[in-house]
Every structure is written in C-alpha cells, then in structure tokens.
C-alpha positions in Angstrom: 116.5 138.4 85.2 115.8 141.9 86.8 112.3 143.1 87.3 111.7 146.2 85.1 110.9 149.4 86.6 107.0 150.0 87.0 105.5 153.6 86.4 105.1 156.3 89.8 102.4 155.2 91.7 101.9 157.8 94.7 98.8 159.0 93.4 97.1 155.5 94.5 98.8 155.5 97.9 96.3 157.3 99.5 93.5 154.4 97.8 95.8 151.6 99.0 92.9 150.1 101.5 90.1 150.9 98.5 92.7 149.5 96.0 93.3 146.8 98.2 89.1 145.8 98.6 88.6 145.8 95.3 91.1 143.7 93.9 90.2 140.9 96.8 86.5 141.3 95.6 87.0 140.4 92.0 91.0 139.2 90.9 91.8 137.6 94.4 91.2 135.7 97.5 93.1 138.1 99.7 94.3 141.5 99.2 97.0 143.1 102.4 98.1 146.8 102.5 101.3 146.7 104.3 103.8 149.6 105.3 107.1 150.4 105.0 108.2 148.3 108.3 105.9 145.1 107.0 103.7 145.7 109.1 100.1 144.7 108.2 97.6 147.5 108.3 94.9 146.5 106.2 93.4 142.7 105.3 90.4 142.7 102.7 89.1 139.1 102.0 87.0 137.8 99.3 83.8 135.9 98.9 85.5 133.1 100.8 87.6 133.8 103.5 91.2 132.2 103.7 91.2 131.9 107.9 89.2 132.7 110.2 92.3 134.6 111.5 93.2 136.6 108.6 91.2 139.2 109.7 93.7 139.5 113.1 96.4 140.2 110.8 96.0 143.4 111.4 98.9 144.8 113.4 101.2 142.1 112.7 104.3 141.9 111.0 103.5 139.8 107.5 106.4 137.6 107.7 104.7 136.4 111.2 101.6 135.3 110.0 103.4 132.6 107.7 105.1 129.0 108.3 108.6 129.1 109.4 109.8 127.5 106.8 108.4 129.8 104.4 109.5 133.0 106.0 112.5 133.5 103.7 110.5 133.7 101.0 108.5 136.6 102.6 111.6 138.1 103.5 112.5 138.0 99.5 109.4 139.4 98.5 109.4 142.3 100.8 113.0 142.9 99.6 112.2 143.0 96.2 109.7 145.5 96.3 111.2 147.5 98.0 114.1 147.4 95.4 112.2 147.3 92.1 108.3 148.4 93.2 107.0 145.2 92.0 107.8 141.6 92.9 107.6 137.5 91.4 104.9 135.6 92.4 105.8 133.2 95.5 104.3 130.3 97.5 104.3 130.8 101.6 102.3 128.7 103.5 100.1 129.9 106.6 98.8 128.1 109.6 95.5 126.9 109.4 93.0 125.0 111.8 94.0 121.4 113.3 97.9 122.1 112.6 96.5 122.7 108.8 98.8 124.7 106.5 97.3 126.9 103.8 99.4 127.6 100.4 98.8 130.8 99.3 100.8 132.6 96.6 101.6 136.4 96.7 102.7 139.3 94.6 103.1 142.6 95.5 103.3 146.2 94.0 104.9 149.7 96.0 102.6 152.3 95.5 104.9 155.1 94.7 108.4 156.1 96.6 108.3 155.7 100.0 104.4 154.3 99.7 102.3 151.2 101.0 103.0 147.7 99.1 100.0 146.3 98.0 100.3 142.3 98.0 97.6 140.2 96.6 97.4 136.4 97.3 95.9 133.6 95.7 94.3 130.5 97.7 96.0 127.3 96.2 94.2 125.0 98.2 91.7 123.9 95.5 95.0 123.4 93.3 96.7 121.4 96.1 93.8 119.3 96.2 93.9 118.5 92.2 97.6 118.0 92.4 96.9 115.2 95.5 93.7 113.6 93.4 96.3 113.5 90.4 99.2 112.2 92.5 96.9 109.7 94.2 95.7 108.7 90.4 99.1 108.6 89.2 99.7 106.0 92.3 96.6 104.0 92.1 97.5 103.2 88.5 101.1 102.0 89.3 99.5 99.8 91.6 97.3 98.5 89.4 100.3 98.1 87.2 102.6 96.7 89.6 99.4 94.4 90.8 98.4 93.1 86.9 102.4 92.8 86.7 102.3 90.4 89.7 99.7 88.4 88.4 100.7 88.2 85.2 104.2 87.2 86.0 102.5 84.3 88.9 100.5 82.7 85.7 103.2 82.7 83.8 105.3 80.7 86.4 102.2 78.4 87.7 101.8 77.7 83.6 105.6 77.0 82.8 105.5 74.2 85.9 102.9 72.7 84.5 103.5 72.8 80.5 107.0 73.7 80.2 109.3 70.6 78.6 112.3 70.4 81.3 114.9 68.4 80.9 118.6 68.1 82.7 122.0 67.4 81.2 125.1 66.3 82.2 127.6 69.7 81.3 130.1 67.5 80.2 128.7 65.2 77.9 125.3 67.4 77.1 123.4 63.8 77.1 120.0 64.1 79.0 120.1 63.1 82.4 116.5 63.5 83.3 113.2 64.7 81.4 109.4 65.4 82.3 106.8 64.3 80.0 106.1 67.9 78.3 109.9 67.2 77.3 109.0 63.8 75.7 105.9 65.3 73.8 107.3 68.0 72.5 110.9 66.3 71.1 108.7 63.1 70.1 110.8 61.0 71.9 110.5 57.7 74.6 112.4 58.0 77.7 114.3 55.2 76.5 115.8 56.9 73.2 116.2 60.5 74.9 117.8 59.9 78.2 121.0 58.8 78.4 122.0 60.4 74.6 123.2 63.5 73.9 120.1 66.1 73.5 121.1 67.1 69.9 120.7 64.0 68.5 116.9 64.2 69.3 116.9 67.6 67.6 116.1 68.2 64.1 119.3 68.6 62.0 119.0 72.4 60.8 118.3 73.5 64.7 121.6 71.3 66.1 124.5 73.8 65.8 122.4 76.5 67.4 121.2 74.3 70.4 124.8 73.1 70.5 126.2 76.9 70.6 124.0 77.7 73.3 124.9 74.8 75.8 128.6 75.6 74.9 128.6 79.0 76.0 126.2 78.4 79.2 128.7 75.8 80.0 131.9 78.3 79.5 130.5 81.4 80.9 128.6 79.9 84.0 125.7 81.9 82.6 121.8 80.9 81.2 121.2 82.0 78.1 118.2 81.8 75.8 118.1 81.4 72.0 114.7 80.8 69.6 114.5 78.0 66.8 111.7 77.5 64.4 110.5 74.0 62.7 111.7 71.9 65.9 108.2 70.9 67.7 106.1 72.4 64.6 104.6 75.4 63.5 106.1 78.7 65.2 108.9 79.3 66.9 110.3 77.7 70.7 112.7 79.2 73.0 114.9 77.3 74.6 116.9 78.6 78.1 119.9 77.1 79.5 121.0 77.2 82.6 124.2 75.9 84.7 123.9 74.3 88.0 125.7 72.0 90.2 124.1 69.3 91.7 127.1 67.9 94.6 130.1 67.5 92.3 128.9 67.1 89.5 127.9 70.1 87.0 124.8 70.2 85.2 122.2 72.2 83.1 118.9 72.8 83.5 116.9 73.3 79.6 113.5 74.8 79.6 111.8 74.5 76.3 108.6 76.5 75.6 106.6 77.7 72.9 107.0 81.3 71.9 103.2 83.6 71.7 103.1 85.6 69.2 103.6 89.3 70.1 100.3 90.5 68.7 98.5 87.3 71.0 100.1 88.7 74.8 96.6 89.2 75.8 95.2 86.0 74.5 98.3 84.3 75.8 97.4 85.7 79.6 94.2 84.7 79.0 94.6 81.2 78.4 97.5 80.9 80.4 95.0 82.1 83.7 92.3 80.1 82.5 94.2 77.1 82.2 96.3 77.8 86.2 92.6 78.8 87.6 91.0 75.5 86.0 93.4 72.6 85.7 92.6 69.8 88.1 96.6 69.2 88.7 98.0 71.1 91.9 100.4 73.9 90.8 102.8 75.0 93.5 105.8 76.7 93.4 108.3 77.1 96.6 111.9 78.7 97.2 114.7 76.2 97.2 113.8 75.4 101.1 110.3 74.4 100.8 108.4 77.8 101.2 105.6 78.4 99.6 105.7 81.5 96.7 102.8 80.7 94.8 100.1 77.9 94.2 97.2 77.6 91.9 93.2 77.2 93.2 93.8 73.8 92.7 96.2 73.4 95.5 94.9 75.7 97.9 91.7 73.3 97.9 94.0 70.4 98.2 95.5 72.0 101.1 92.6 72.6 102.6 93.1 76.1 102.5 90.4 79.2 101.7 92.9 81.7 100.1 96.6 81.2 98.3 97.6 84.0 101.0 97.5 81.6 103.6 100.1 79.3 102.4 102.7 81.6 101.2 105.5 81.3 103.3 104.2 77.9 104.6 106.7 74.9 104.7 105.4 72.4 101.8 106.4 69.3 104.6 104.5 71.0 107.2 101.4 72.1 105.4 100.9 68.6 103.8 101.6 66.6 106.7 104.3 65.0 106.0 104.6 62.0 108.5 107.5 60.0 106.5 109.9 62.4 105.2 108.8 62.3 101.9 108.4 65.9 101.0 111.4 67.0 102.5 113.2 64.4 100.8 111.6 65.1 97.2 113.0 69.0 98.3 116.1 67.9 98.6 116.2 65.5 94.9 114.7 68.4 93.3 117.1 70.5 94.2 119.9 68.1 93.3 119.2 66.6 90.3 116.5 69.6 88.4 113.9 67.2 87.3 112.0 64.4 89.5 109.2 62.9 87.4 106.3 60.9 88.4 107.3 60.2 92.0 104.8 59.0 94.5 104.2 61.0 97.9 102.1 60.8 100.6 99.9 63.4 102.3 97.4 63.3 105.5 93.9 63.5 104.1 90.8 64.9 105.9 90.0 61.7 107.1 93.4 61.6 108.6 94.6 58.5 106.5 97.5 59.1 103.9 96.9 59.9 100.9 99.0 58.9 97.9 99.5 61.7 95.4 101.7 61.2 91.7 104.6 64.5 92.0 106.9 65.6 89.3 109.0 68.7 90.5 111.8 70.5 88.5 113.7 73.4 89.3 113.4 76.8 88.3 115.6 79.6 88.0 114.0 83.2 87.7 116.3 86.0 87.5 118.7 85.1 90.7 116.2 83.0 92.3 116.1 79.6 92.8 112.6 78.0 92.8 111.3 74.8 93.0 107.8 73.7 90.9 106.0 70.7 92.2 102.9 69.3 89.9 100.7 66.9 91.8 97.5 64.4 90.7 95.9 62.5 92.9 96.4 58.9 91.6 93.5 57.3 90.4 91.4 59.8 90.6 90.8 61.0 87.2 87.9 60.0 85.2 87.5 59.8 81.5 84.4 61.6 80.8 82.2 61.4 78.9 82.2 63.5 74.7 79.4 64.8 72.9 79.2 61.4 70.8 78.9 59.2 74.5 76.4 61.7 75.8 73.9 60.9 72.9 75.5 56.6 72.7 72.5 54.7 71.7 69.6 57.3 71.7 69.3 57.4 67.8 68.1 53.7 68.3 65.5 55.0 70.7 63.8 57.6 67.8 61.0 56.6 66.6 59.9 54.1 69.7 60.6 56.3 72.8 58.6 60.0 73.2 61.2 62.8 72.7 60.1 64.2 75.8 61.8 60.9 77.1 65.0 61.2 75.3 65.4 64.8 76.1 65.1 63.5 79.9 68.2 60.8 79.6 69.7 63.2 77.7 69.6 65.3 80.4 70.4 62.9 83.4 73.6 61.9 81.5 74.8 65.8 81.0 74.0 66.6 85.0 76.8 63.2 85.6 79.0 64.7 83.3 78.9 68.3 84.7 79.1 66.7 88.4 81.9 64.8 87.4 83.7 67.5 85.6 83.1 70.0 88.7 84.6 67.2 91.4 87.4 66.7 89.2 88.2 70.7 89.5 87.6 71.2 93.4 89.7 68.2 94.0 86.3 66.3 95.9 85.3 69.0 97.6 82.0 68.5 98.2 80.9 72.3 100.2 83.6 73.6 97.0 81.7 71.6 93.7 78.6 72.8 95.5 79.1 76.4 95.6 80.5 75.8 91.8 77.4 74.4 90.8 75.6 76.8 92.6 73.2 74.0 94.7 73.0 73.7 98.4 75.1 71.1 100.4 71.7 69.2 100.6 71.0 69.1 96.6 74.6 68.3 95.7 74.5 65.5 97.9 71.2 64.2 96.5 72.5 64.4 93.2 75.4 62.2 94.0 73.4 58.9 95.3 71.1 59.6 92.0 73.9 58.8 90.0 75.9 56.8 92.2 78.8 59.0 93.2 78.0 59.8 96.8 80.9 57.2 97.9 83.6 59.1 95.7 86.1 61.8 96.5 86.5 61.8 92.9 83.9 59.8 90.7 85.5 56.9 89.8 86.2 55.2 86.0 83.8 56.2 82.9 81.1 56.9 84.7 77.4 55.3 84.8 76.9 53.2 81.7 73.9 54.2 79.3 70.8 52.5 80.1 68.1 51.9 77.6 65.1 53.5 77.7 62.0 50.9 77.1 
C-alpha cells in the first residue's frame, strides 16, 4: 500500500533542530535531523538518554550508527522518504555497551522539497524486556507442564506394576498361560481354574464376544488394542489392553486389566495413585527390557540404600542389588520371555552383607514402543499385622471402673506409640536413621523407643506385635 502524500512542509525546515528538541522532550526518546546525504546533523535526546554515544552521532552517516544487519532497513526508510515525505515505522537495532544491542524503532517525515527529514525513534528496550519476562513465563509454565506431565505419567506406571491384573496367553489357543494376583482378584478366580483355560471362560457371559474380538484382532494385526467393558469386576467400567509378543517361538499376549477413573475424578485419581506409589511398603521398580533402571518408588530407593530415585536411574537392577548368584539377571531374562513371573524368590546383599531373601513378581510392560519391565518386591516375612482401632482398646473396658483413667489413657497411649513405630518401620523398609526422621525423634529416642517395646532386635517388627498386658 502506498504512503499518501503529506502537505508542504518547508516552512518548518528552518525549525527542524527546535522541531526536532521538542518532539524528543515530550512524544519520544530520540529525535535526529538529518540531510539530504543522511548525514546526521542534529541528535536531541529525552529525559533518558538512549547511549552514551548518541550524542557523537553527530557527523555521521545514520545508516552507520546501526547493526549491520539492520542497515537495510535504514536504507528503506531513507528511501521512502525521500519518495513520499513520510515513512512506516521500522525496528533497527544500535550498538550498545558490553556488545549490547538497543531496538529502537524510527519514523521519519521530509520537511518540505528538498528539506531536512526529521526521524523520531522510540526506545523498545523496556518492551524487549516484557516480551523476554513473557517468553520466559510462557517457558517456565511448559516446564512445569512437561515436569507435572512426567510425574504424573511415572505414578501412573509405578501404580499399574503394582495394582494392575496381568495376565499372559498363549495367541493360539487364548488360554491363560500365566497370571499375578491382581489378575486372580479381580476375575475371582484360583490359579487352578484360570490358568491353563481359555481367558473367556472366566469372563462374565455379556463381556465374552467383545474380549474375544479384541484378542482376535491383536492376534491378526500384530497390534495392542484396548477396548472398555462394564459389569465384569463390579461397579464401573475396566479397560482391558492387549498386546502381542513373542516369547522364543512361540507367540503370545500380554492382557492388562485395570479399572477405568472417572473423568470428573483425574485429580483424585493422581492423588491417590501418588499417595499410594509414595507410601506402599512393596518396592516399585520399573527397568528397560535390559535391566536399567527408569523409575522406582521411595520404597525402593530405601531398599537400595539410595538417598534420591536420581541415583539409580540408569543403574543395572543385578548390579545395584548385588546380585552374587545370577538371580536377577535371570528373573530379567523370564520376564522378558514369558510376560508375567509371580511370587518368585530372589536374593539381595543386605547392609550387613548377608543375603537377603526378597518375594518378586515382575511382568512386562509395553508403553507406546517401549518395552519395560515392572518388578514388585516384599521382603518375606517381614510384614506385620497390626494392630485396628478395636485391638488398640482389647480389654480396657474391663479395666473401667477399677483402674484410674489417667492409667488407661497411659496404656492407651503406649500401645498407639507400638503401632505408629511399627507402621513407620514397615514404610522405610527398617531403616532406622529413615523411621527416625519420619517420626521426627533423634537417632537416640527412636532407639530407646524400640527396647521399650521390644523391637530394638527387628529390621521389621516381627508378628502382631506386644500382646495387651493388664493393668492391676
């Protein structure tokens, strides 16, 4: 679009330094009178100066005083002025302090035929500086995206390990090869009546044909798929993957079975899915098809004897638990072949140095076109039944009426400080510097707790706990 034609403006020439003062003093940052050659013969600044150096503009050509790589535009402007007697607005940079640019934008105006042109420039620094904050906003955010994102998705794989039902068929005959025990609670089923069969027969009748289409086509295609079926593990609805594998020469399928959360619940779904991978006493790790560690859950790291899940990742699983017999490597490899190992035991080096027998089911995952492997592990044996409300208070309403309440109210404390000890040992896998700082007590009072009630020569505390005593 061509600029229109602006109105004579000779009888300003002769003002074009006054003009030029002015405008600086109260529309502008910088105001330069320039002749007909470019040359700069006049540089009025206003209350803050845009360089120390504008003021040696003076003398110099204007196309000089700019970047390199802005000179072009410089070049336009002049040229457009001089055709039309007014120009666009345009962004030049000049060079600043330190290797600095400044970003300046300038318009100018030809007073009259054959007059000075007038250009008047605005300092975009404080704008370049918004534009930066909002930029660095914009990328703060997607980090914290990407960063809740990454977190979200590492619950959700630490939770499916440890809750998802599993189970592996033979392709051919779609009977169960292998299931874990979320696979056996949720179908209601023994592993006597569900392995061995074909899956659909442990499937409620209306929900058959659509399980039955799905392993079909995953079997044809070489594809997973996922459908949804309602009324098979009761209320709401359970999605159920399939995916093919081949374990040697034989082809298989991996099924995945897992409760659907209802869209308006996501948040409470997070929430109780972190709660559950930051508390659980069961190790939760998961590791590439090799053995490398992804992702584990507190639980591990403390059973690792680690400080931070950072430390593992990457880690061999053999290596880091000190695997002296082959074991791990070996459970690697199963899990790799056959998709589910339950309740296999493995040993690891303890603190002490002396093995240490741990209960492992691992299954294999498949996330987009990754192939992982999920490894749940208790320490066998070391889980205590604690103690419920009804146990904490077992035979004190005898005591009423015969024993002060101040008494009761004692015991009653005594057995909740053996449960919450219990309960914290149980989390920190034994840890004793760990359940301290959990409990918030010193090493010292922790341990003085312990040989109070009888757990200082326990990892874990062992059976039900201290039996109620009477009070006489």
């Amino acid at each position: 679009m061509s600029t229109p034609p602006t109105s004579d403006l000779s009888a300003l020439s002769p003002l074009a330094t006054e003009l030029a003062t002015t405008i600086a003093r109260v529309a502008s940052d910088i105001a330069l009178v320039i002749d007909s050659e470019g040359v700069i013969s006049s540089v009025a600044e206003g209350p803050a100066a845009l360089s120390p150096h504008s003021v040696s503009w003076v003398g110099q050509r204007w196309i000089d005083t700019v970047s390199q790589s802005t000179r072009p535009k410089i070049q336009m402007l002049l040229d457009e002025v001089s055709a039309s007697g007014v120009s666009r607005r345009r962004e030049v940079n000049h060079p600043g302090q330190g290797g600095d640019e400044i970003p300046v934008t300038w318009a100018a105006i030809r007073l009259g035929e054959g007059g000075p042109v007038l250009a008047v420039g605005r300092d975009l620094r404080a704008v370049a500086a918004i534009q930066q904050r909002f930029v660095e906003a914009q990328q703060d955010m997607e980090r914290h995206y990407w960063n809740r994102r990454q977190a979200e998705t590492r619950y959700q794989l630490l939770f499916q390990v440890a809750s998802d039902a599993v189970l592996v068929l033979d392709a051919g005959t779609l009977q169960v090869l292998e299931s874990n025990a979320a696979a056996l609670a949720l179908l209601g089923a023994g592993t006597a009546t569900l392995n061995g069969r074909p899956l659909a027969e442990n499937l409620p009748p209306h929900a058959r044909a659509a399980v039955a289409e799905l392993l079909v086509n995953a079997r044809g295609t070489g594809r997973a798929g996922e459908i949804r079926v309602r009324g098979l593990a009761g209320p709401g609805a359970v999605d159920i993957s399939a995916t093919p594998f081949r374990s040697g020469d034989q082809q298989q399928m991996l099924v995945r079975l897992r409760h659907d959360e209802p869209g308006d619940a996501d948040s409470r779904a997070q929430a109780r899915m972190a709660e559950f991978v930051e508390t659980t006493p069961d190790a939760v790790v998961i590791t590439d098809s090799s053995g490398g560690i992804l992702m584990a859950n507190p639980a591990f790291v403390r059973l690792a004897r680690q400080t931070d899940e950072a430390q593992l990742r990457g880690r061999a699983l053999p290596e880091l638990l000190r695997d002296q017999t082959g074991g791990w490597s070996r459970l690697i490899t199963r899990a790799r072949s056959a998709g589910v190992v339950p309740d296999v035991e493995v040993e690891m080096e303890s603190a002490s140095g002396a093995p240490l027998t741990l209960q492992v089911t691992a299954v294999l995952m498949t996330e987009g076109e990754q192939t992982c492997l999920g490894f749940i592990l208790r320490q066998g044996g070391r889980v205590p039944s604690l103690l419920g409300p009804d146990d904490l208070l077992a035979g004190l309403f005898d005591q009423v009426g015969r024993v002060p309440l101040a008494e009761l109210l004692t015991e009653v404390t005594r057995r909740a400080e053996r449960q919450l000890i219990e309960s914290a040992l149980l989390r920190t896998g034994g840890m004793r510097s760990v359940t301290a700082d959990v409990l918030g007590l010193s090493a010292e009072a922790l341990e003085s707790r312990l040989q109070r009630h009888g757990l200082s020569g326990h990892g874990y505390p062992a059976g039900n706990g201290e039996p109620p005593h009477s009070i006489n």
